[in-house]
C-alpha positions in Angstrom: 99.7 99.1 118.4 101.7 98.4 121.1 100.4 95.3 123.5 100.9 95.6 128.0 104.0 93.5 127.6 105.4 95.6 125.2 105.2 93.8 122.5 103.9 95.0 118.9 100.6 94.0 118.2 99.3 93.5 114.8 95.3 95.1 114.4 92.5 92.8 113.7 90.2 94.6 111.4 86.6 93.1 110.7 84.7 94.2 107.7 81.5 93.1 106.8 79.9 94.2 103.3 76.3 94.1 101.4 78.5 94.9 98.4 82.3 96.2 97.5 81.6 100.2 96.7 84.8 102.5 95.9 83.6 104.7 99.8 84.4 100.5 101.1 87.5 100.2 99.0 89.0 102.9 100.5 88.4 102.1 103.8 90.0 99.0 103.4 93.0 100.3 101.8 93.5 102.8 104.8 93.6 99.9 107.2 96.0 97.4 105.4 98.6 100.6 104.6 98.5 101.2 108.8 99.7 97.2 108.8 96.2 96.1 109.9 95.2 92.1 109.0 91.6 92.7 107.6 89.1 90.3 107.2 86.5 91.2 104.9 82.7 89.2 105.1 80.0 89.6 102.7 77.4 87.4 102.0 76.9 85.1 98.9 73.8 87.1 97.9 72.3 90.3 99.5 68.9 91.2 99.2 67.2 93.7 97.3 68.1 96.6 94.7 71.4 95.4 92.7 74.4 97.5 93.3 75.9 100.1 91.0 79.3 99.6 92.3 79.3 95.7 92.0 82.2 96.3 89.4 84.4 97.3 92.4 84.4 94.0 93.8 86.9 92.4 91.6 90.4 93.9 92.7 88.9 93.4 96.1 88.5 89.5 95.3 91.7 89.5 93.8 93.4 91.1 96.1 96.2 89.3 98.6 96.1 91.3 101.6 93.0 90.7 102.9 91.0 87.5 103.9 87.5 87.4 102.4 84.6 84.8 103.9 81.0 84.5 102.7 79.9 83.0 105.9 79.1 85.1 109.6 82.5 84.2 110.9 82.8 88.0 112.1 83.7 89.5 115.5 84.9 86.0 117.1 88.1 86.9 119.3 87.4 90.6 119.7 88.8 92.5 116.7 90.2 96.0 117.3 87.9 97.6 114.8 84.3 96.4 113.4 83.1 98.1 110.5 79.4 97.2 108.6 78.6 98.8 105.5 74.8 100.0 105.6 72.6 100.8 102.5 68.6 101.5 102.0 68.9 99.4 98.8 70.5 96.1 100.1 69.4 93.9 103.6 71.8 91.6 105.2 70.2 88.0 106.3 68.4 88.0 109.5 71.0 85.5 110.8 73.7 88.1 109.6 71.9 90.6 111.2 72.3 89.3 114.8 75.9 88.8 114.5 76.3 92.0 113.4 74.5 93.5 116.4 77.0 91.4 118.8 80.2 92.3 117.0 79.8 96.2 116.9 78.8 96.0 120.9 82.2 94.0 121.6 84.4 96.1 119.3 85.4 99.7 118.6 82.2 99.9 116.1 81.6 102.2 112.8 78.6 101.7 110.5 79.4 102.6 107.1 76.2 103.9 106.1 75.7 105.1 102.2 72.9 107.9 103.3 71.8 108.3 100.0 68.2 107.4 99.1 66.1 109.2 96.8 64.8 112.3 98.1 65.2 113.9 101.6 61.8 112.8 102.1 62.3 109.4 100.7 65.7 109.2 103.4 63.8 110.0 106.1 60.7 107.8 105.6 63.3 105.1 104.9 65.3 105.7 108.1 62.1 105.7 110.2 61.0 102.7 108.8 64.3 100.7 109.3 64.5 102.2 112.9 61.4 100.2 113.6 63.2 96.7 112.0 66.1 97.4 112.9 67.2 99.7 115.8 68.7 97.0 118.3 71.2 96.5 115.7 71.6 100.0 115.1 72.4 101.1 118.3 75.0 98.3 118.8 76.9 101.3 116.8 78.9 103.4 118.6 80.1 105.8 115.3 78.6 106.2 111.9 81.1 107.2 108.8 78.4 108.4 106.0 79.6 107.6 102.4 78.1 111.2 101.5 77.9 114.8 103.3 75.9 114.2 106.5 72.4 115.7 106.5 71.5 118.6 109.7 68.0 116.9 109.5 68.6 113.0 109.9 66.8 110.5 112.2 69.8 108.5 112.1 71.8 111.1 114.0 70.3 110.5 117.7 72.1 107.3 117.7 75.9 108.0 117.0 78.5 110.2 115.9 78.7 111.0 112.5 81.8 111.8 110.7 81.9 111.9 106.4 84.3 109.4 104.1 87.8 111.2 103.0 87.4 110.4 99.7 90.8 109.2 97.7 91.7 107.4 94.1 89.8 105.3 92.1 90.2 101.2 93.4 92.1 100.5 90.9 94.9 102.7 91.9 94.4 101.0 95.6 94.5 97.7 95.0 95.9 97.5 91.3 99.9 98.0 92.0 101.0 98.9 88.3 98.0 101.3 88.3 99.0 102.3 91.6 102.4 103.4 91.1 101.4 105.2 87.1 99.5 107.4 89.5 101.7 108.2 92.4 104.9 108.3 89.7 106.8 112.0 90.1 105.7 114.9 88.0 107.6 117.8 86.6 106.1 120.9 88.8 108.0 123.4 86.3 107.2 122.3 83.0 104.7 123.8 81.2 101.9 121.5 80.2 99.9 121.1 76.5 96.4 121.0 77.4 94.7 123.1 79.3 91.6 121.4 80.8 90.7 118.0 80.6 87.1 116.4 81.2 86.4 113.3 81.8 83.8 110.9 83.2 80.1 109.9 82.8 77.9 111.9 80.8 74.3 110.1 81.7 74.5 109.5 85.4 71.9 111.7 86.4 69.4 114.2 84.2 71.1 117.2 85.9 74.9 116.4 85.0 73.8 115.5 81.4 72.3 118.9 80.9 75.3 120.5 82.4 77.7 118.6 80.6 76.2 119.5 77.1 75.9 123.4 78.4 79.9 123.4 79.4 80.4 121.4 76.1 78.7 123.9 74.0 80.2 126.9 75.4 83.7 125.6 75.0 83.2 124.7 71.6 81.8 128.0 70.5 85.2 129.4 70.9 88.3 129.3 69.6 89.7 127.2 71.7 90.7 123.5 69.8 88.9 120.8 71.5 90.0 116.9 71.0 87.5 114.0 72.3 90.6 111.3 72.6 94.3 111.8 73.9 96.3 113.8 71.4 98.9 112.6 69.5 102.4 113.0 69.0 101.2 115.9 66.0 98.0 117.2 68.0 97.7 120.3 69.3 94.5 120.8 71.2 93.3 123.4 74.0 90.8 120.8 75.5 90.3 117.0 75.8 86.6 116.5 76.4 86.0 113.2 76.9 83.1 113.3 79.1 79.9 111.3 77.6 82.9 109.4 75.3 84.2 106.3 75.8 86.8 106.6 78.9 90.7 106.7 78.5 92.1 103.7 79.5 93.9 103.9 83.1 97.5 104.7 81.4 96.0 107.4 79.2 93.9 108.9 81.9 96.6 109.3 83.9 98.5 110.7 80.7 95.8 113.3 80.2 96.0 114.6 84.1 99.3 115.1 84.3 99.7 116.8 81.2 96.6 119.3 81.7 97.0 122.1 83.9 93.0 121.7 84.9 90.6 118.9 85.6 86.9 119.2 85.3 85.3 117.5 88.4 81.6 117.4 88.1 80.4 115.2 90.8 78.6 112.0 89.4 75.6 110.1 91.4 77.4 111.3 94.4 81.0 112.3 94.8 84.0 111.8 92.3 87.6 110.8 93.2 88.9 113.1 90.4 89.7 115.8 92.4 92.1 113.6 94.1 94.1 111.8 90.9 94.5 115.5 89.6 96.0 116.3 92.6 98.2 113.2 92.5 99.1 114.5 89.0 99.4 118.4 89.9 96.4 119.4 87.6 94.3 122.0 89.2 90.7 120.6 90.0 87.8 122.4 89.0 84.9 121.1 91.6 82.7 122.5 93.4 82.2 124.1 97.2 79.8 121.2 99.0 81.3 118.3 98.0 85.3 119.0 98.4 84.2 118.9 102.3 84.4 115.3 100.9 88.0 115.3 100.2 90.8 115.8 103.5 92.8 118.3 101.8 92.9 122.2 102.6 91.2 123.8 99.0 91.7 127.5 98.9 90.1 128.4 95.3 92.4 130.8 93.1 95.5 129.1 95.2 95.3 125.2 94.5 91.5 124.7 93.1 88.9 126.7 91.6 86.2 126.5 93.2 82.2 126.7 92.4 79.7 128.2 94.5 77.0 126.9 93.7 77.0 123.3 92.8 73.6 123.4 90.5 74.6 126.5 89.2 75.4 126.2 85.5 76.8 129.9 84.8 78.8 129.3 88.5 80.8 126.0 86.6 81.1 127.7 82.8 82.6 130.9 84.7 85.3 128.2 87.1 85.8 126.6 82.8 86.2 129.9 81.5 88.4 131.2 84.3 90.4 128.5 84.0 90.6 128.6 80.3 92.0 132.3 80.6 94.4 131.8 83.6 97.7 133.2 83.2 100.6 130.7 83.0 102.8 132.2 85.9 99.4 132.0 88.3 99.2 128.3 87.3 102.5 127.7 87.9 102.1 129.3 91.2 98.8 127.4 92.1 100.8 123.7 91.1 103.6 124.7 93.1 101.1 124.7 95.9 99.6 121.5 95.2 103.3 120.2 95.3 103.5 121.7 99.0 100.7 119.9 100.2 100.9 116.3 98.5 103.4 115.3 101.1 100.7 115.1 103.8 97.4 114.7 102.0 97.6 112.7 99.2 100.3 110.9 99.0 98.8 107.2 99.9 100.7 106.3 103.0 99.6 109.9 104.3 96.4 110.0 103.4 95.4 106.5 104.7 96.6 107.7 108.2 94.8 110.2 108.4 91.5 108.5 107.3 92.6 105.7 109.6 93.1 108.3 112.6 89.1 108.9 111.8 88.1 105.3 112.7 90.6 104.4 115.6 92.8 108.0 116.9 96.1 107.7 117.0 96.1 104.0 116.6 98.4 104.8 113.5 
């Protein structure tokens, strides 16, 4: 940013956090690559349900670049940009509260909100109630980022424009700089690869991905097809690595697996997944489905760089995307990676990818 004098000015960025979540990690990670000094507030205990993502907030504590403060020191000297996290689960102190109101009506404001709740019903009897406790602060807002798809039917959306996270890597591979680079490292478009789909991931997280995971399971194995539950060895020879519902590969070996399958399963998980990303990073061809790659800022055309399911909760829709990919011909696999290749310069490669999710919060600021 470029100051009346002429000068270069630095961005002040103001974060202020019930709890570290990947959706927040991101964020973060777009401001500091666009040379922003980020201060990042949460408070020493929020109240109410615990967080799933609380293991997120170590490489955030651990991290360098960014200034971290337990204490409502937010929004003193005008920061460019004010961002507040906001979940149904967690409430920030009522002294917290105030100061947050004040900073977002100063500031270029988003609210960070993580619309998921239960049911649609349970959302919107949720967001009705916190209307009536809270609506001074949440009109202080003038833009609201949601952490998942925004809903047509939302009482929420009266109040400010509503835009959806681009979803990227894992936090590790933001703010972990070995991880970082085994991600990013260049990848042989050309050469064919050993395995031919890779899953990966939670088995448990919710009653419909279990079922569908022992469905896909089942199908594969009922084949011919050689399935291996770890990464193979030097001797192995495997069709499959199905490590979904296993113990996870470490970060090294996971990176290993993507970049040497020519497809990644990417069932979504309590929300979205930042797999279809890393197997981007890695040119393996994401399997995922229709509703949530509107979550990712990348240009899918299924049969071309992605296959693509229809119907999320259909579970003939995801064995037919397996099966498909199972039987795809290696010259239209080498064709669809070489199209991945095209488009990593300006979607996923990090610098590019955090400018464009930056360009979301402040235009052209970048």
């Amino acid at each position: 940013m470029v100051s009346s004098s002429g000068d270069t000015k630095k961005l002040r960025v103001d974060v202020v956090a019930q709890s570290a979540s990947p959706g927040l990690a991101t964020i973060i990670r777009a401001c500091l690559e666009v040379g922003a000094e980020v201060r990042v507030f949460i408070p020493d205990r929020s109240q109410g349900a615990d967080n799933e993502h609380e293991v997120g907030f170590p490489p955030l504590a651990n991290s360098q670049e960014i200034t971290l403060s337990s204490k409502p020191d937010f929004g003193v000297g005008k920061p460019d940009l004010f961002l507040a996290t906001w979940s149904h689960s967690l409430r920030y102190p009522a002294d917290w509260l105030l100061q947050i109101a004040s900073a977002a009506r100063q500031s270029r404001s988003w609210l960070l909100y993580a619309n998921q709740f239960g049911s649609h019903l349970d959302l919107l009897i949720q967001q009705a109630k916190e209307l009536l406790k809270y609506r001074g602060t949440l009109r202080a807002f003038q833009n609201c980022l949601c952490m998942l798809l925004p809903l047509r039917l939302d009482l929420f959306s009266p109040l400010f424009r509503k835009n959806a996270l681009s979803v990227g890597p894992n936090i590790h591979y933001l703010f972990e700089p070995e991880a970082g680079q085994n991600l990013y490292q260049p990848f042989d478009v050309e050469s064919p690869r050993p395995l031919k789909l890779f899953g990966s991931g939670a088995k448990n997280s919710s009653n419909w991905r279990s079922e569908l995971v022992e469905h896909l399971e089942s199908a594969i194995r009922k084949t011919s097809y050689t399935v291996l539950d770890e990464l193979p060895s030097a001797d192995q020879i495997a069709d499959v690595v199905w490590t979904l519902g296993q113990r996870r590969p470490s970060l090294p070996d996971y990176v290993k697996l993507l970049t040497n399958s020519n497809f990644t399963l990417c069932i979504p998980g309590t929300s979205w997944t930042h797999r279809p990303f890393e197997a981007l990073a890695r040119g393996s061809i994401p399997i995922l489905d229709s509703l949530l790659c509107q979550m990712h800022d990348f240009p899918w055309r299924d049969g071309e760089n992605c296959i693509l399911i229809s119907d999320q909760l259909s579970r003939r829709d995801w064995e037919s995307g397996v099966f498909r990919a199972l039987g795809m011909p290696k010259d239209k696999i080498l064709a669809m990676r070489r199209n991945i290749s095209k488009e990593l310069p300006s979607y996923v490669n990090l610098p590019s990818f955090c400018a464009r999710l930056f360009n979301k919060l402040i235009p052209s600021a970048s």
